[in-house]
N, C-alpha and C positions, 0 to 999 in steps of 0.2 A: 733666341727667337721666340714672340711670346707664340702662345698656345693653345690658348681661349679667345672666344670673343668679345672678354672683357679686358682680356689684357694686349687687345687689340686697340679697343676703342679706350685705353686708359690715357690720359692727357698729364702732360710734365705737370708735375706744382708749381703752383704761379707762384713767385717771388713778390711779397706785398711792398709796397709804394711805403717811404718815409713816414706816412700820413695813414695808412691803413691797419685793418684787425682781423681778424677771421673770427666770425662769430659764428649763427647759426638763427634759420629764421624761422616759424613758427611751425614748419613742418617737420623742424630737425636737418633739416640742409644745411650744408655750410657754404656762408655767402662772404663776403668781401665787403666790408665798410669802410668810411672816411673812420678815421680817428679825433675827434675834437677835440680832445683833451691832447694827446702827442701835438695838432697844430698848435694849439694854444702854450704849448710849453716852449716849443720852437719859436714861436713868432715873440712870447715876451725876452728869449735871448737875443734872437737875431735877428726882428726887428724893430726898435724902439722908438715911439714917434720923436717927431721933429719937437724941442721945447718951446720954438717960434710960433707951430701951428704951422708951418710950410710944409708945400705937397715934397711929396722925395721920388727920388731915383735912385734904383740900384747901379752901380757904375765899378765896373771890373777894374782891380788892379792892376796893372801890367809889368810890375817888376819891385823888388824889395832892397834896400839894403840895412846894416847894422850900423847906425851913424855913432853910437857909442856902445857903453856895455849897456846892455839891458833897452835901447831907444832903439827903435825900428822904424827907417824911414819907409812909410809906399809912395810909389811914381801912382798918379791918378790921373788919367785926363781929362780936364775941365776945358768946357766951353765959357765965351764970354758973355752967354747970357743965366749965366750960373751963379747961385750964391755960395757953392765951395761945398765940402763935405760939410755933413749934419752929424754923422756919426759912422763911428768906425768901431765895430766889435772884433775883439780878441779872442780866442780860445784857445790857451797853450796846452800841448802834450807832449811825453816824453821826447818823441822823436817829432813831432811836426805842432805846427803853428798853422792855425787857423783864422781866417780875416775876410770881414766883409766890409764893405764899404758904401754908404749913403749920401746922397747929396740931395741937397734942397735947389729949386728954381721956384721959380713965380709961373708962368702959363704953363697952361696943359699942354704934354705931349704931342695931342693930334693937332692943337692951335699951334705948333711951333712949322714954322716956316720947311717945305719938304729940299732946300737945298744942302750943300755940304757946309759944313758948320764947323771952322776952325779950331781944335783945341789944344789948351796948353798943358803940356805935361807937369804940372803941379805935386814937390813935397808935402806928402800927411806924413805927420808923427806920432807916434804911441810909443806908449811905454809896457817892457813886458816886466812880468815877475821875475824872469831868472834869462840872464844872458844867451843870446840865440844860440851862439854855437854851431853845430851841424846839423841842427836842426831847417828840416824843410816848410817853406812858407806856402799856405796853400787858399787859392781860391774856395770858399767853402761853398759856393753858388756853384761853381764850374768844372770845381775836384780838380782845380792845374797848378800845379808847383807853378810859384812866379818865377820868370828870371831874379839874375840878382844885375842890379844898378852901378856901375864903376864908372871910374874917371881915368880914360885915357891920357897922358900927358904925351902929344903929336907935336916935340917942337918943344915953343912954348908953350902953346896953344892946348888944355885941357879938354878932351871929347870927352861926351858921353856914350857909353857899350850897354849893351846887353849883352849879358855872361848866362849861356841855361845854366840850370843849378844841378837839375838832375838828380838829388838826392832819392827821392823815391824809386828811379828806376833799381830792377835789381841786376847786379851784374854775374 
């Protein structure tokens, strides 16, 4: 139970932002700053312009599979006024796999029509360094493990599942 009335009025530590520093301002205070240098190291990994010159979109994956050893298929869902993914960054570590995904379109966001907009679940490919394994694939915008992508065989007739992967839960 504090005891004074400064460790009354003492405040948690703020946990600084991806993007932040603790520095100190002209009085000796310590203040909280953007980072430019951390954005700017960030932004030339993960996000790389377009090499058309075309505007982009970030566009979440929704599910991964291993179509060979070391290829990693992502499900993306594109619309049909899309020109498709522009770029897709990797980040592999021991235990998880990291991925973002970009797509190019021609009109602005706010120009695009406010109705519901069809899209098709569309294969992206990449290739990693070292075969997945049990390694977990991970939205690096969203921090969400993807599902993984299978093919049901109903019959004849092949479906596609969503399987959670769940690797990062701990049990």
């Amino acid at each position: 139970m504090p005891s004074t009335p400064d460790e009354l009025s003492a405040e948690p530590p703020r946990i600084l932002g991806r993007w932040e520093r603790l520095t100190t301002d002209c009085s000796g205070q310590p203040v909280v700053e953007f980072d430019h240098e951390a954005h700017a190291k960030w932004c030339e990994k993960w996000c790389p312009r377009c090499p058309d010159g075309n505007p982009q979109l970030l566009r979440h994956p929704i599910a991964f599979r291993e179509r060979n050893l070391c290829e990693l298929e992502l499900r993306v869902p594109l619309a049909y006024d899309e020109h498709g993914v522009c770029q897709v960054v990797v980040d592999e570590h021991e235990d998880e796999v990291y991925v973002r995904v970009v797509i190019c379109y021609d009109e602005p966001p706010e120009d695009r029509p406010l109705r519901a907009r069809p899209f098709t679940n569309c294969p992206v490919r990449v290739w990693l360094e070292h075969p997945l394994g049990q390694r977990a694939v991970i939205d690096v915008d969203s921090d969400v493990e993807l599902d993984e992508f299978c093919w049901l065989k109903d019959g004849a007739e092949p479906k596609a599942c969503y399987r959670p992967a769940n690797r990062r839960r701990k049990v």
